[in-house]
SEKOLVO-360008 format. One record per residue (C-alpha): x, y, z; residue number from 1. Coordinates in steps of 0.2 Angstrom, whole numbers. Layout:
BEGIN
     px     py     pz  seq
      X      Y      Z  NUM
...
//
This chain:
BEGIN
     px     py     pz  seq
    218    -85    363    1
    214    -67    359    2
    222    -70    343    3
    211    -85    337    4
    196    -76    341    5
    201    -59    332    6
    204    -71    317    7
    187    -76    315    8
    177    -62    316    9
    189    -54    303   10
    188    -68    290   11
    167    -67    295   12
    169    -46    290   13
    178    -51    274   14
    166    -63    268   15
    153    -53    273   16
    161    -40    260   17
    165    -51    247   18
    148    -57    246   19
    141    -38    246   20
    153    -35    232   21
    147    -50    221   22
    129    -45    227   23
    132    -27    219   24
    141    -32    205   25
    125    -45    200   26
    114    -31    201   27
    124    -18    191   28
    125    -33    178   29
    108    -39    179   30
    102    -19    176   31
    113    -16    162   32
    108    -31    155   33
     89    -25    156   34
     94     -6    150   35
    104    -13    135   36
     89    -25    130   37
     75    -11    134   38
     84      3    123   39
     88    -10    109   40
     68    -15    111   41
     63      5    110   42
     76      7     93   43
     65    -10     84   44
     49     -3     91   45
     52     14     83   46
     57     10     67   47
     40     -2     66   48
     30     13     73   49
     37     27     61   50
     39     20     45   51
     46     30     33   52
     32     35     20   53
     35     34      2   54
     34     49     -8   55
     20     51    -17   56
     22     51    -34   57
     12     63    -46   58
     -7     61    -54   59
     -7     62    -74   60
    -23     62    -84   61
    -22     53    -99   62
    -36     57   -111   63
    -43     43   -121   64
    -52     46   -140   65
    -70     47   -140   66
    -80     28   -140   67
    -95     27   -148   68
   -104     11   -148   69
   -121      2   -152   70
   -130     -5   -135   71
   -135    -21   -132   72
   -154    -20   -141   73
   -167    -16   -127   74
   -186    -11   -134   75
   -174      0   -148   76
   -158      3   -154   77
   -148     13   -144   78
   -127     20   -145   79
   -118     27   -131   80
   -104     40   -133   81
    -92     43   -118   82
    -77     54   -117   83
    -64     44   -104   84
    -51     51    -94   85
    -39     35    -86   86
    -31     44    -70   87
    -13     36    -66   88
      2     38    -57   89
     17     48    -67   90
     27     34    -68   91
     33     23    -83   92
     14     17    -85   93
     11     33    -95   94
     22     25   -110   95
     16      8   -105   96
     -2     15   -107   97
      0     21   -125   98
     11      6   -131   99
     -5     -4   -126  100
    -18      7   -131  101
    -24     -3   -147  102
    -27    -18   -134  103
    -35     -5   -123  104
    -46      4   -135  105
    -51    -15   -141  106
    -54    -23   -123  107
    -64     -5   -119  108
    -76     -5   -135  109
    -77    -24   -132  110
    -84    -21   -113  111
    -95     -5   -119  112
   -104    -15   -130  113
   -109    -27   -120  114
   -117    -16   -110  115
   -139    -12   -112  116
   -142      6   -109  117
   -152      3    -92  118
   -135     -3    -86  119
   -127     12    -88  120
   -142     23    -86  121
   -140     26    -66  122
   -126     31    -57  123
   -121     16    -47  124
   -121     10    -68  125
   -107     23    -70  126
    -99     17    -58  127
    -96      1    -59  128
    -93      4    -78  129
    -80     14    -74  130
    -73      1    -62  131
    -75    -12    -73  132
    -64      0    -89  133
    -51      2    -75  134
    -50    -18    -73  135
    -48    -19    -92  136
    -34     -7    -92  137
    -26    -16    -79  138
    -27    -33    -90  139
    -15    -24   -103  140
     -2    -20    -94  141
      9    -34    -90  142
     17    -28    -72  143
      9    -29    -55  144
     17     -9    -51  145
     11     -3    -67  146
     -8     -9    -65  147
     -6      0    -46  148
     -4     15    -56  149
    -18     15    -63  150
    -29     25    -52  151
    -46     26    -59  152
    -56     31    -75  153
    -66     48    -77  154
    -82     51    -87  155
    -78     66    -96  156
    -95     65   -108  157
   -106     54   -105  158
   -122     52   -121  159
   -134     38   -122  160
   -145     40   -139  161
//
């Protein structure tokens, strides 16, 4: 009878063993499986958080001919002569520009004559026209990257008369 009782208690002791070792091995599996996914989550999340940052590309000033214009008539006749300077990106919107620049110069005399001197006269004025010049520029051009390089338009004389 000693026998059957020894028999028992081992089989308990295995058992007890096995199901450790299945225990263990669950949470060696289950923690793996949690540093796998966390250092695969920390590789996305870094590449999101750092992109790399596009090199900028170089300023150009194009210099643009004299405009001389007659204003829209107030109490008298007035002109206006402004120097520009158009401000891009060194990219292929240089050549784009001076392909294009009878349909600028046209679009630009166009706008600057539609203007009355007490539009202009004040800085906010020469602001916005200088907004509104680059807009007209931007209509030109045919591609969406080209107009991004176009940066702004800078009063390099600026005569009402």
């Amino acid at each position: 009878m000693a026998k059957t009782m020894e028999a028992p208690a081992a089989e308990g002791k295995k058992s007890k063993k096995g199901l450790i070792i299945i225990i263990l091995i669950a949470i060696i599996a289950i923690g793996a499986g949690a540093g796998g996914a966390w250092y695969f989550m920390k590789m996305s999340v870094g590449e999101e958080a750092e992109p790399e940052k596009p090199k900028t590309k170089p300023t150009k000033f194009m210099e643009l001919d004299i405009f001389t214009v007659n204003l829209q008539p107030e109490d008298n006749s007035q002109y206006l002569q402004v120097g520009l300077t158009v401000k891009v990106r060194e990219t292929e919107v240089v050549q784009e520009i001076t392909k294009q620049m009878p349909d600028i110069r046209n679009r630009i005399l166009m706008l600057l004559s539609s203007k009355k001197a007490t539009d202009i006269a004040g800085i906010q004025g020469k602001q916005l026209l200088s907004q509104q010049i680059v807009e007209e520029i931007k209509q030109s051009l045919d591609s969406e990257d080209l107009q991004e390089d176009v940066r702004e338009v800078l009063f390099t004389s600026f005569v009402i008369q």
